[in-house]
Structures are given as structure tokens and as C-alpha cells.
C-alpha distance (Angstrom), angle and dihedral (degrees) to the residues before:
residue distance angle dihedral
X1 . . .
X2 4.28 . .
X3 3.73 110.5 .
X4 3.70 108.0 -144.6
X5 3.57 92.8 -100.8
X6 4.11 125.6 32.2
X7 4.03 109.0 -145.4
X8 3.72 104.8 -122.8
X9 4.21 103.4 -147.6
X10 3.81 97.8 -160.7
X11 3.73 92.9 57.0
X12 3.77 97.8 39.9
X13 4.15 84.8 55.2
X14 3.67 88.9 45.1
X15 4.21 85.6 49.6
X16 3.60 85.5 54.3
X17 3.53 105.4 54.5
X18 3.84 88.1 65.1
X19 3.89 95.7 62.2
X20 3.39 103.9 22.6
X21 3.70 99.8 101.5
X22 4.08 102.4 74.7
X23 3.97 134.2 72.4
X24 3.80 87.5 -108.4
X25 4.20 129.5 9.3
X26 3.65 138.5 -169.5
X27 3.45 128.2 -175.5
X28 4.21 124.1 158.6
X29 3.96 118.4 -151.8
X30 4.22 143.0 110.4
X31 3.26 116.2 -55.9
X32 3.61 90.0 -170.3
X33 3.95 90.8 60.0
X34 3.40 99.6 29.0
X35 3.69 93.0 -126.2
X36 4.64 114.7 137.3
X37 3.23 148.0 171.1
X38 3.43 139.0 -132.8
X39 4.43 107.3 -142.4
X40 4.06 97.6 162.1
X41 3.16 101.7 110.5
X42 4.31 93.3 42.9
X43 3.92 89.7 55.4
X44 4.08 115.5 107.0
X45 3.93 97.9 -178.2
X46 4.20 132.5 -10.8
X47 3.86 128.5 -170.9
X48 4.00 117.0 -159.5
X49 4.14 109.0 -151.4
X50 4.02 122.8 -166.3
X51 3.76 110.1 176.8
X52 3.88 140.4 168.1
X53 3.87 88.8 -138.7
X54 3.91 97.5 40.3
X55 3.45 143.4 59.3
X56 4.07 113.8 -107.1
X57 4.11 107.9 -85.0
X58 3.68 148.2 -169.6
X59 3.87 113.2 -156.2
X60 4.23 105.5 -163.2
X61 3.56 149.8 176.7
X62 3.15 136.3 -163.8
X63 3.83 147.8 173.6
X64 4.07 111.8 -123.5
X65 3.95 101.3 -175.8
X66 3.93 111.0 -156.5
X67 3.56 84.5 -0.3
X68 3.65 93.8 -87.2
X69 4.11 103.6 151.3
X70 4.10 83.2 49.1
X71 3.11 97.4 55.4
X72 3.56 103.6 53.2
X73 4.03 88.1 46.0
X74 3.51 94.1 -101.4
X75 3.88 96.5 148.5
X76 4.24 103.2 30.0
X77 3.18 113.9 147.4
X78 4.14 117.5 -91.2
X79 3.85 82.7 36.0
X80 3.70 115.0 145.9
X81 3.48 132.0 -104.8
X82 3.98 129.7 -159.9
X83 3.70 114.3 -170.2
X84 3.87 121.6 171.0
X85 3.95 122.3 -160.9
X86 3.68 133.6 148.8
X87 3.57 125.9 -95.0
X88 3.92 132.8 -147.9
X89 3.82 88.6 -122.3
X90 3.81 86.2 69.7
X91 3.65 101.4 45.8
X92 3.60 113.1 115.7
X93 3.57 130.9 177.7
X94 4.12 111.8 -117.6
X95 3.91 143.6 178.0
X96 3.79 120.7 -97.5
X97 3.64 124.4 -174.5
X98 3.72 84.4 -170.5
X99 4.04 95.1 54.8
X100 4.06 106.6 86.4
X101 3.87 85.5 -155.7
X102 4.30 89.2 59.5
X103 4.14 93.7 -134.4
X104 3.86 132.7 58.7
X105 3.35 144.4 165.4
X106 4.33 113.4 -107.8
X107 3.59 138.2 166.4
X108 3.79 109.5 -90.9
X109 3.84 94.2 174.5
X110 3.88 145.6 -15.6
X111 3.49 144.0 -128.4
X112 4.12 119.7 -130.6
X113 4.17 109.9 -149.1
X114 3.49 121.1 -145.5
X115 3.99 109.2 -135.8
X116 3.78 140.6 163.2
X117 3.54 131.7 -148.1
X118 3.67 110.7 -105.4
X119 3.81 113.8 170.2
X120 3.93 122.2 20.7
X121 3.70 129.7 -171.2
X122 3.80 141.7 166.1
X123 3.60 132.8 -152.4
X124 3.95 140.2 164.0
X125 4.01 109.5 -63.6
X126 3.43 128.8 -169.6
X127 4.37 111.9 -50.3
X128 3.68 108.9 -11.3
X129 3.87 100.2 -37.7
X130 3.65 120.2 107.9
X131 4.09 119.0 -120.7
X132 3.71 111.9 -135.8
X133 4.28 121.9 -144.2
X134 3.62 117.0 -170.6
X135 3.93 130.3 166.5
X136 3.63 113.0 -146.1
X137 4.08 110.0 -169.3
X138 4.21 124.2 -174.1
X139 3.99 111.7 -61.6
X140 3.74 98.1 -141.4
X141 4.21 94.4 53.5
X142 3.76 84.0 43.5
X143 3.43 92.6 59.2
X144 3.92 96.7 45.6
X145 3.57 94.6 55.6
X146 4.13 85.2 51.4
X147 3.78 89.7 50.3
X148 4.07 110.4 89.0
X149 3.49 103.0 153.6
X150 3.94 91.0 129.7
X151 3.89 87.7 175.8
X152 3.58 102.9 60.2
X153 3.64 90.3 41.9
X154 4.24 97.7 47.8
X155 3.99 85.8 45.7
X156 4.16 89.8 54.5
X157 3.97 86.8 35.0
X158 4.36 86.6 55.1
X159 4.29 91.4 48.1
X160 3.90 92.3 58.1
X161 3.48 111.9 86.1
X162 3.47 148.2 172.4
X163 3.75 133.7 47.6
X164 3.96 96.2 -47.4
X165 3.53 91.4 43.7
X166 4.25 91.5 117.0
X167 4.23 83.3 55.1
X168 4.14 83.7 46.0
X169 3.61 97.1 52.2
X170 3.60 90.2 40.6
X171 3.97 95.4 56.8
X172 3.97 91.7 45.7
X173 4.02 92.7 54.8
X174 4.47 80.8 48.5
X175 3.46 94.5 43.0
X176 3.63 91.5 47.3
X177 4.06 94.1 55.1
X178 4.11 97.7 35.3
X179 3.47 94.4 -91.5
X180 3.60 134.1 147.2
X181 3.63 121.0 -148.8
X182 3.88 137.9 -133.8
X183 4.09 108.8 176.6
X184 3.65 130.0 169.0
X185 4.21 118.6 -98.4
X186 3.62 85.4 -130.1
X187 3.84 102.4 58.1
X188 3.66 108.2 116.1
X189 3.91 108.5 141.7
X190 4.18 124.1 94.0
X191 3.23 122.2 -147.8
X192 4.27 123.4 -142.0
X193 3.72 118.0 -113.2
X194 3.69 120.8 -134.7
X195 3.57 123.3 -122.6
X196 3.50 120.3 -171.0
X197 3.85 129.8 -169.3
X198 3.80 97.3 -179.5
X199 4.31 115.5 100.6
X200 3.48 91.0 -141.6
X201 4.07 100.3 50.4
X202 4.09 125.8 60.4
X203 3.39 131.6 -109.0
X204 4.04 115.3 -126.9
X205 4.05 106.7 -86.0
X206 3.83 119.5 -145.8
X207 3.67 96.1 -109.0
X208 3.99 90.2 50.9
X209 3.89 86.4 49.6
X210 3.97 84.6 52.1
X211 3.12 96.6 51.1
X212 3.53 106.8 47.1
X213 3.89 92.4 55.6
X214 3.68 84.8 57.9
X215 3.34 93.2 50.1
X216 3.71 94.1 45.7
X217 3.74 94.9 56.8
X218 4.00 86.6 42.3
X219 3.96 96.3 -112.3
X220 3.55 138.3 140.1
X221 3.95 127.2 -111.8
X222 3.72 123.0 -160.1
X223 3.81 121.0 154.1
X224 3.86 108.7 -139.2
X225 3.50 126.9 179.9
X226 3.68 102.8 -21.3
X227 4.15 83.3 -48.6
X228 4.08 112.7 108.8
X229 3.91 105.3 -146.2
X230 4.16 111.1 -156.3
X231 4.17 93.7 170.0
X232 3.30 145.3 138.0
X233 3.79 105.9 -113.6
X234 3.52 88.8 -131.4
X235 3.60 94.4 59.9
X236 3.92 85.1 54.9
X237 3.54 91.9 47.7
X238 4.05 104.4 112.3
X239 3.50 100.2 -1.8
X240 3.94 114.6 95.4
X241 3.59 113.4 46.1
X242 4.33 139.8 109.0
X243 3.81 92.0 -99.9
X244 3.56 160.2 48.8
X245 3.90 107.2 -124.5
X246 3.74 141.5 166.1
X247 3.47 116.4 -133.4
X248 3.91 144.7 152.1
X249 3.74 121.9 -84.2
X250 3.14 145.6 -173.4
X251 3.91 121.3 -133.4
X252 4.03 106.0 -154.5
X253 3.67 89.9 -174.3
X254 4.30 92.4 59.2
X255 4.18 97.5 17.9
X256 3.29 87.6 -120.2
X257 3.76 134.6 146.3
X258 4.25 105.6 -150.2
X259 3.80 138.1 174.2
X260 3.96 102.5 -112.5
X261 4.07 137.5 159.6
X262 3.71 120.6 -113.5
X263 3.91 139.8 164.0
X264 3.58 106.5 -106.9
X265 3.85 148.3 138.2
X266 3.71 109.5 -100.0
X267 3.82 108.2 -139.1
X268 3.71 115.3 -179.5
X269 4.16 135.5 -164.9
X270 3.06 115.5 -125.0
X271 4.29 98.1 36.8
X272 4.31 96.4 -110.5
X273 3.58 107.3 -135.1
X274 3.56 115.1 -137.4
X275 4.02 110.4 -8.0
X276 3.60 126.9 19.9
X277 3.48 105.2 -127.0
X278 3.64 102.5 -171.6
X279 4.00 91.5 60.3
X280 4.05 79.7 77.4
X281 4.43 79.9 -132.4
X282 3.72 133.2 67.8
X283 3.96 119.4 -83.5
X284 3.22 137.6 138.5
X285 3.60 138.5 -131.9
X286 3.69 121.7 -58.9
X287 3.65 120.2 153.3
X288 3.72 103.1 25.4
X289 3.85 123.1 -160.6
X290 3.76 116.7 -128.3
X291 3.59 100.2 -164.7
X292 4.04 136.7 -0.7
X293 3.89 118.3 -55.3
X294 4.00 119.9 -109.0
X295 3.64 111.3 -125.7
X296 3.57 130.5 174.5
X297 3.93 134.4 171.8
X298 3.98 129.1 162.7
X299 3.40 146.0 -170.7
X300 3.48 90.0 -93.1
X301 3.82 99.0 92.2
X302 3.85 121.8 -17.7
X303 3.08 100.6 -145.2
X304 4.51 97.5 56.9
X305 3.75 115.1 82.6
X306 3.76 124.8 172.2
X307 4.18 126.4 -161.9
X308 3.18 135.3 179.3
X309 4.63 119.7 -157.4
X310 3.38 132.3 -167.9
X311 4.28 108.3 -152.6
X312 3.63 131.0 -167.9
X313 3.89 106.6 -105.7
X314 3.62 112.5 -121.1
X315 3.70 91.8 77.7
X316 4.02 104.5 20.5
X317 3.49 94.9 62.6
X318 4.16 83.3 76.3
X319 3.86 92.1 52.3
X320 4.16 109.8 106.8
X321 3.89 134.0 173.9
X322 3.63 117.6 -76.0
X323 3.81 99.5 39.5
X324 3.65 120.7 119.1
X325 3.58 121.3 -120.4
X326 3.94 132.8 -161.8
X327 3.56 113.8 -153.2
X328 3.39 118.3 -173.5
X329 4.13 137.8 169.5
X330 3.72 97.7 70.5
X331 3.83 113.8 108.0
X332 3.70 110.5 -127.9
X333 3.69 97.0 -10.8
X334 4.16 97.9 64.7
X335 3.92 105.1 119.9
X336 3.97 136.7 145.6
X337 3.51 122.7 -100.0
X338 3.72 155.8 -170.7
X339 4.11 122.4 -121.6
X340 3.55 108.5 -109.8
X341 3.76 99.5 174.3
X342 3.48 136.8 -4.0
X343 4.20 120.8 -169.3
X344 3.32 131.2 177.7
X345 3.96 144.6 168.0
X346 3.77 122.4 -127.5
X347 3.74 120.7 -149.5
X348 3.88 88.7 31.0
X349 3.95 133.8 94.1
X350 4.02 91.3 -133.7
X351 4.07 127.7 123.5
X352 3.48 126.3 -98.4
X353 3.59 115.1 -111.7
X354 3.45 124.1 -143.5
X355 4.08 132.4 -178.9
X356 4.21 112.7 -155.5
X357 3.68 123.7 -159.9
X358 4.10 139.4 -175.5
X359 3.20 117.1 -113.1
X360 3.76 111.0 -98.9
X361 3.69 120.2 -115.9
X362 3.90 113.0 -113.1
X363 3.86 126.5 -151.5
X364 3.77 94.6 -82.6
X365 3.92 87.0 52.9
X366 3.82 94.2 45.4
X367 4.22 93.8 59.1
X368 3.96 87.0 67.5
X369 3.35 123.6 88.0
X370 3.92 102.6 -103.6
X371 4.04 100.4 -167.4
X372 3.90 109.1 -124.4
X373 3.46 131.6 -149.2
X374 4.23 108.7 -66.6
X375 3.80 109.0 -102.6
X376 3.83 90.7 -129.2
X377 3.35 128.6 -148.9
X378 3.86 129.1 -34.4
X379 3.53 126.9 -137.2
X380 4.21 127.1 179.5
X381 3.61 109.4 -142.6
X382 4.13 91.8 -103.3
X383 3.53 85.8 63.9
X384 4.09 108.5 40.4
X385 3.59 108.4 125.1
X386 3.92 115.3 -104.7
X387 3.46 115.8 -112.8
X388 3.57 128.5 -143.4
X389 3.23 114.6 -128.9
């Protein structure tokens, strides 16, 4: 299958060289032509947005005096968009003589996104000159929702066989749009592919084809990074983190609650200054709280928890959906989670916030016998105890 564009390496590294000297870059061009733009210094505000639910995007504004960047089609829509930002895969732990503590935590690389503007709109800015808002969402899903050529992809759906023929199919549609894959071991159900031969109706796209295999085998799909995530968030659930922990969890299969070691990001309440004692080793701060964590659990179902964290920015700008964090300090209400969200301003000294979830339990999970919260004991109203008041 031909994507609607074919990612030419040699220009993209050529693209690179041109931004590739600050913390954080944007430029907005062709990456087809080769041709970009540097916008930096026009943008007022932008907001960065990783989610489980949504596709990767860039909220940002800028100021467009005269008009000038839209009238030489700076901001059409389908443009592209090349943002670069560090990633917690290349975080590595180096010496500095200028660090009083010995050891921190610095960018060793980054990762570039591929995005396309999606939605464009003006409004009055400040004065007389115009302030321009454009969404700019992950080039690769983009381009699978575009793709409805329901043929081509239930012909290459009918020459993978075998038992991981779902994972197959799923790695041709992500090889064919510059994607790498993550899928869950235990995927194992297709999905059909609509065909329509009515004008008025659509065709199946790629990403709807996508999607409803991961729906089918009851998994999440996120798109992080360049890397296209169709997993159970249970299968995620203590394996991408910065560390090696021991924590408390529990076992839906025996309803048990056991001691076991993860990989995780430690995040502690109150922010330990200087070594983190409860690691049991040496280390110093990484991702650094900047105010008390939201936590929240009901009667609903013991086993869900929802939080929400606010972290310093130096590190948290790395953090991205699917990791597995271990937040502790909380009496009670401590428990491991999974990244949800994580958003995050550029050109601004604010936290990063980030919402954690449990994983939820899936139809295998909801057969056992999950223990519930004791009824407790039951009084008639002759027999309440009196209370002294």
C-alpha cells in the first residue's frame, strides 16, 4: 500500500540540521519539497497535548502582521509541522561538575514529530495585526484516516495468515505510514473491512480499520511519538518507566494485593530533597512535584483510582501516555498508575500536568471474583447505637 506521501530521510536530516541547535524547535514547511520555515519568534503562546484518547497535538498562536505568513500559504491546511522535544527514552543520567548534588537528569537526545495543520483560524490580535490559531495533530494518523482504499487494504488483510495475522495486518498498515508498532501478545481477532459501492456512503479508512481491531480484542490505541500503541493497558501496566521499583499490586487473576518489581517512575509526596529514601538506593530527584497530588477513588469499584500531578518541568516534559507511574506519600490512597494525559505549555515556566489512571478491567478480568467492599454491619433503628453527643 502507498501512503499519500513517502517520507524522504535525506531531506528530513537535512530539515533537521536547521533547528537542531535549541532545547525545543519548531519550524512548519513541505516535507515533500524540502522547503520550511522558521515561526519562533512570531508565536504568542503554544500548548503540546499527548493523550490515550487523542491524536498527538500542538495548540498555537501566533501574530501574522499584515498578514504576511497567510498570504504566502504559510498555514493551509495539510501543511506540515516539525516540532522537536525530548523524550524519556533519551534521558540519561550524566556527571556535572556544576551540580552540588554530583548526578542529574539531562537531555541526551530528542525526538522530531511529524504533524499537519488541521484547523486554522484568525482573529483580532493585539493593535491592528491579526493573531493566528492553528491545531497541528500527528501526520501519520492524519493520513490513515484520509486513506479509504478498502480494496487494497482487504486484499493485503486476506495474504496474512496464520494465528498472528491481526498483529501482521496491523504492522503493514504502520509500516505503510512510518509508523512503528507496539501491539499486545494476546491480539488474535481480525476485524472485516467495509467496502462500499454507494457515492454517497464511505469506504472503511485505515485508521477506522485500526481501530476496530483494537477495539475488537478490547485494547487501547494511542499513537505516541511516531510509535502506534494497540495494548491492553494492563499489559502496559509496569513496563515503561526510569526505574526498577518495588511496589504493591494487585493480581486480578488471584484478588490479591502482592509485593512485586516493576519499571516505573517513582513520584513521591512531599518532593524529597536530596536522596530518595524509599527507593531503598541513592538517587536523586527527577520528576519533582510542585504541589499535592489529586487522588480520587469511590465505592464504585475498588480496584479504579484516578489522579491528577502537577511536575516541575525540566523533567516532566519527557513523561508520555502509557508509562507507569508510582506515586507514593499519600496515606491510603498511594497506588501505581498508567499516564493518561500529559499537557504542557512551551515558551512558559508552568508545570506539566498529568492525569493517571488504573488500568480498566476487561471481560476476561470481570468473570473473577473481584472482592468488593464488605457490606458491614446492619443495624434496625431500635438497635442503632446511641451516640453521645
Amino acid at each position: 500500500m502507498a501512503a499519500e506521501y513517502q517520507f524522504n530521510e535525506e531531506r528530513w536530516e537535512a530539515i533537521k540540521s536547521e533547528y537542531s541547535k535549541h532545547d525545543w524547535d519548531i519550524v512548519i514547511g513541505d516535507l515533500n519539497t524540502g522547503q520550511i520555515a522558521i515561526i519562533k519568534e512570531s508565536i504568542l503562546s503554544m500548548q503540546v497535548s499527548y493523550s490515550m484518547s487523542e491524536v498527538t497535538q500542538l495548540s498555537i498562536s501566533l501574530i501574522d502582521p499584515n498578514f504576511e505568513m497567510l498570504k504566502a500559504n504559510y498555514f493551509i491546511i495539510g501543511r506540515d509541522v516539525l516540532y522537536r522535544s525530548k523524550s524519556i527514552a533519551t534521558m540519561n543520567r550524566l556527571n556535572d561538575e556544576n551540580d552540588h548534588n554530583g548526578k542529574q537528569i539531562k537531555p541526551k537526545n530528542y525526538y522530531e514529530l511529524k504533524l499537519e495543520i488541521s484547523e486554522v483560524s484568525v482573529d483580532q490580535g493585539p493593535g491592528s495585526s491579526p493573531v493566528i490559531t492553528i491545531n497541528a495533530r500527528s501526520k501519520p494518523i492524519q493520513q490513515m484516516k484520509r486513506y479509504k482504499n478498502a480494496n487494497e487494504l482487504k486484499a493485503a488483510q486476506a495474504k496474512i495468515k496464520g494465528k498472528q495475522s491481526a498483529r501482521g495486518f496491523l504492522q503493514y498498515i504502520c509500516d505503510s505510514f512510518g509508523l512503528a508498532l507496539v501491539s499486545d501478545p494476546l491480539i488474535s481477532k481480525t476485524s472485516s473491512i467495509n467496502v462500499s459501492s454507494d457515492a454517497t456512503k464511505s469506504s472503511d479508512s485505515a485508521w477506522d480499520v485500526v481501530s476496530r481491531i483494537a477495539g475488537d480484542n478490547n485494547c487501547a490505541i494511542f499513537e505516541v511519538d511516531g510509535v502506534l500503541f494497540v495494548v491492553k493497558l494492563k499489559t502496559l501496566y509496569g513496563g515503561w518507566g526510569t526505574e526498577r521499583v518495588t511496589a504493591n499490586i494487585f493480581n486480578l487473576k488471584t484478588n490479591t494485593i502482592s509485593e512485586e518489581t516493576i519499571t516505573a517512575i517513582p513520584i513521591i509526596y512531599p518532593p524529597p530533597y536530596g536522596k530518595m529514601a524509599a527507593l531503598g538506593k541513592p538517587r536523586y530527584e527527577d520528576f519533582i512535584l510542585t504541589q499535592m497530588p489529586s487522588i480520587s477513588k469511590s465505592d464504585q469499584d475498588p480496584y479504579q483510582c484516578q489522579a491528577s500531578i502537577q511536575l516541575d518541568r525540566f523533567a516532566g516534559t519527557s513523561l508520555r501516555p502509557g508509562m507507569t507511574v508510582a506515586l507514593w506519600g499519600i496515606p491510603t490512597l498511594s497506588d501505581v498508575f498508567i499516564i493518561n494525559t500529559v499537557t504542557y505549555d512551551e515558551m512558559s515556566i508552568n508545570p506539566v500536568n498529568v492525569t493517571l489512571i488504573k488500568p480498566e478491567r476487561d471481560v476476561e478480568d470481570k468473570d473473577k471474583a473481584i472482592q468488593d467492599y464488605l457490606v458491614g454491619g446492619i443495624y434496625l433503628a431500635a438497635e442503632a447505637p446511641t451516640l453521645a453527643l
